[in-house]
C-alpha positions as CSV (number, residue, x, y, z in Angstrom):
1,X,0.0,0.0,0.0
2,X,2.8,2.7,0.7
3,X,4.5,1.5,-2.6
4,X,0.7,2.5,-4.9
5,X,0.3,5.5,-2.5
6,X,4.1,7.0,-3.4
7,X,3.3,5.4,-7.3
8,X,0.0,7.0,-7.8
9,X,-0.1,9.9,-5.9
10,X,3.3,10.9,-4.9
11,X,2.1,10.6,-1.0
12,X,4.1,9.2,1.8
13,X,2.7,6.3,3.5
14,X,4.8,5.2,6.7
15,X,4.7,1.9,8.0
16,X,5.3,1.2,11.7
17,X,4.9,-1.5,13.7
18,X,1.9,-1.0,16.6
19,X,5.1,-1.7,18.9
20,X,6.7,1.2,18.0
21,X,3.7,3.4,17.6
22,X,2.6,6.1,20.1
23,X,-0.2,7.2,19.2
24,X,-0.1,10.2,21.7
25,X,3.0,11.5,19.2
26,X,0.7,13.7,16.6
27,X,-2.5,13.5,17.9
28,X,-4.0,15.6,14.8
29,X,-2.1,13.0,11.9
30,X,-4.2,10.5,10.0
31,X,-3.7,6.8,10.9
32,X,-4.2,3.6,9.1
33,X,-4.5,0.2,10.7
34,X,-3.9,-2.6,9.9
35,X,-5.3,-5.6,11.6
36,X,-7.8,-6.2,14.1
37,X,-8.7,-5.8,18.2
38,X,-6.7,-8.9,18.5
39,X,-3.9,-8.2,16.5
40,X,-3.1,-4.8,16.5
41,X,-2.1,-3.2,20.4
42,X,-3.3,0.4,20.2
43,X,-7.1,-0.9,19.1
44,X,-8.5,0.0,21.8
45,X,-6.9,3.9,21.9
46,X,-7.1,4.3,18.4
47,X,-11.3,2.9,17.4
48,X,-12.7,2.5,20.8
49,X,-16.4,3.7,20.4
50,X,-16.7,1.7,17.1
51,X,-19.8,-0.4,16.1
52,X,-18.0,-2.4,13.6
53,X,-15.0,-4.1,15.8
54,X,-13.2,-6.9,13.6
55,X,-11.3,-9.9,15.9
56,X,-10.1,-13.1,15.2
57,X,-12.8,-15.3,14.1
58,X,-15.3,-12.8,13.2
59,X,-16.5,-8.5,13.8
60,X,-19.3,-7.3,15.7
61,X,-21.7,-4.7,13.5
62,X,-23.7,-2.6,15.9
63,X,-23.9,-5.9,18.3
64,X,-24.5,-8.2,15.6
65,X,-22.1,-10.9,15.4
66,X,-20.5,-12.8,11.9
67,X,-18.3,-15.1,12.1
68,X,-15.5,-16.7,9.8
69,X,-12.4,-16.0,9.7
70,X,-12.3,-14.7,5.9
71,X,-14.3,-11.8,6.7
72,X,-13.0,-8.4,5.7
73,X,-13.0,-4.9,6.6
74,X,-12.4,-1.2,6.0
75,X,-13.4,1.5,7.6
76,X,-13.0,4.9,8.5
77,X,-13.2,6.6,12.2
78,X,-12.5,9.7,13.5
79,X,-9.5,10.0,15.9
80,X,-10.1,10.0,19.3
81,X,-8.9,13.4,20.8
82,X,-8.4,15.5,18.0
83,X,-11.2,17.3,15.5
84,X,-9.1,17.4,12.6
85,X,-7.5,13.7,12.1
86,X,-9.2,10.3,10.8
87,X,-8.1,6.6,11.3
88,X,-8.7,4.2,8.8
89,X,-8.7,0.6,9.7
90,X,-7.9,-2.0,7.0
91,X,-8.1,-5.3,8.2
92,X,-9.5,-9.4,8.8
93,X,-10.7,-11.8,10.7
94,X,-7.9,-14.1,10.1
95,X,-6.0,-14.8,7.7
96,X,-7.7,-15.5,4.4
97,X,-9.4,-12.0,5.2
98,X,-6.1,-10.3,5.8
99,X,-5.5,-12.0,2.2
100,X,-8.4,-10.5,1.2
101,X,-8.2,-6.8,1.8
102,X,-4.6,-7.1,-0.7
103,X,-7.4,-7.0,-3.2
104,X,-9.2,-4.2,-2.8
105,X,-8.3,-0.8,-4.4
106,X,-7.5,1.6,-1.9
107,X,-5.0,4.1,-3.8
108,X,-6.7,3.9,-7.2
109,X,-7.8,7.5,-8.9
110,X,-11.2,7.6,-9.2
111,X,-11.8,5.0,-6.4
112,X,-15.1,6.3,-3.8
113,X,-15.7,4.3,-0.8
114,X,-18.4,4.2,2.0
115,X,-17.4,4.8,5.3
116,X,-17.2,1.0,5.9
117,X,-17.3,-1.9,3.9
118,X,-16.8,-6.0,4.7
119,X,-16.2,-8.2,2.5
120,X,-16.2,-12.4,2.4
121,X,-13.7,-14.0,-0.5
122,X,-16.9,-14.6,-2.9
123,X,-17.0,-10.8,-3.8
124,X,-13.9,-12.2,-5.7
125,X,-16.1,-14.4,-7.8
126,X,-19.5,-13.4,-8.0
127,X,-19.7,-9.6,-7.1
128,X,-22.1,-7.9,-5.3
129,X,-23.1,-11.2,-3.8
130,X,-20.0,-11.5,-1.9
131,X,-20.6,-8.1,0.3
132,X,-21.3,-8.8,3.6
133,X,-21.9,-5.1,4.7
134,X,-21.7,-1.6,3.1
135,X,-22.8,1.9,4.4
136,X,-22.3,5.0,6.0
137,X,-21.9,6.1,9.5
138,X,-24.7,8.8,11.1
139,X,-23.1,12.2,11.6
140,X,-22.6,10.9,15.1
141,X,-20.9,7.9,13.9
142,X,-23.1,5.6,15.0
143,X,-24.2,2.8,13.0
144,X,-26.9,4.3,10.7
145,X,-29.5,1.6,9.5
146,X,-30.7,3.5,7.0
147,X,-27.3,4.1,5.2
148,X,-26.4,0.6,5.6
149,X,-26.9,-2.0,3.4
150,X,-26.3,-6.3,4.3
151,X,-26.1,-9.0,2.3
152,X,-27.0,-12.6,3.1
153,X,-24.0,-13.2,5.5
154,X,-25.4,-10.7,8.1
155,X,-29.1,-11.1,7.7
């Protein structure tokens, strides 16, 4: 991802480990994380009022659970203690998710996205079908139901 980001739109993309992040170090920068709330150490500080949490084995949307552990997920939050800076989360519920999200088009011109988005490995093959989950937050960032759309998976 930092490679297409520096490619496609001359940006600079750092990649650091959560072990070596501090996220109290520029609380106003944007963040992306990768992984999950089981995976990744500063989950908790950096999405901590999310309704879509992703673990191992499955994500909870707005107290719904879905499990597998080829689910998965991006999504966009605003970051905690500043009113300027977002954190994106990119991420799966195990592996074959995390193999997953190298598909999708992040740093592609022309590219829009919702404000979240899961995924199962059939959107590979057959589309639309394959969407779990898709919508947009409420301008509180709650889960809105009536920006949200779910596929089979989570009905």
């Amino acid at each position: 991802d930092a490679e297409r980001f520096w490619y496609r739109g001359n940006g600079y993309l750092p990649f650091v480990p959560d072990t070596e992040f501090d996220p109290s170090a520029e609380p106003d920068r944007n963040v992306v994380l990768y992984g999950n709330a089981d995976t990744h150490a500063h989950w908790n500080t950096l999405v901590p009022d999310s309704p879509l949490i992703l673990e191992r084995g499955g994500l909870r949307l707005d107290g719904q659970v879905i499990t597998g552990d080829d689910l998965a997920a991006v999504f966009i939050r605003p970051r905690p203690g500043s009113d300027l800076a977002s954190v994106g989360v990119v991420g799966g519920s195990g592996l074959p998710g995390d193999r997953l999200t190298e598909q999708m088009p992040f740093f592609f011109a022309g590219v829009g996205w919702p404000d979240w988005m899961i995924l199962a490995p059939e959107s590979l093959r057959q589309g639309p079908s394959g969407v779990v989950g898709t919508g947009f937050f409420a301008e509180d960032w709650s889960f809105d139901p009536r920006q949200s759309a779910l596929g089979d998976r989570a009905r």
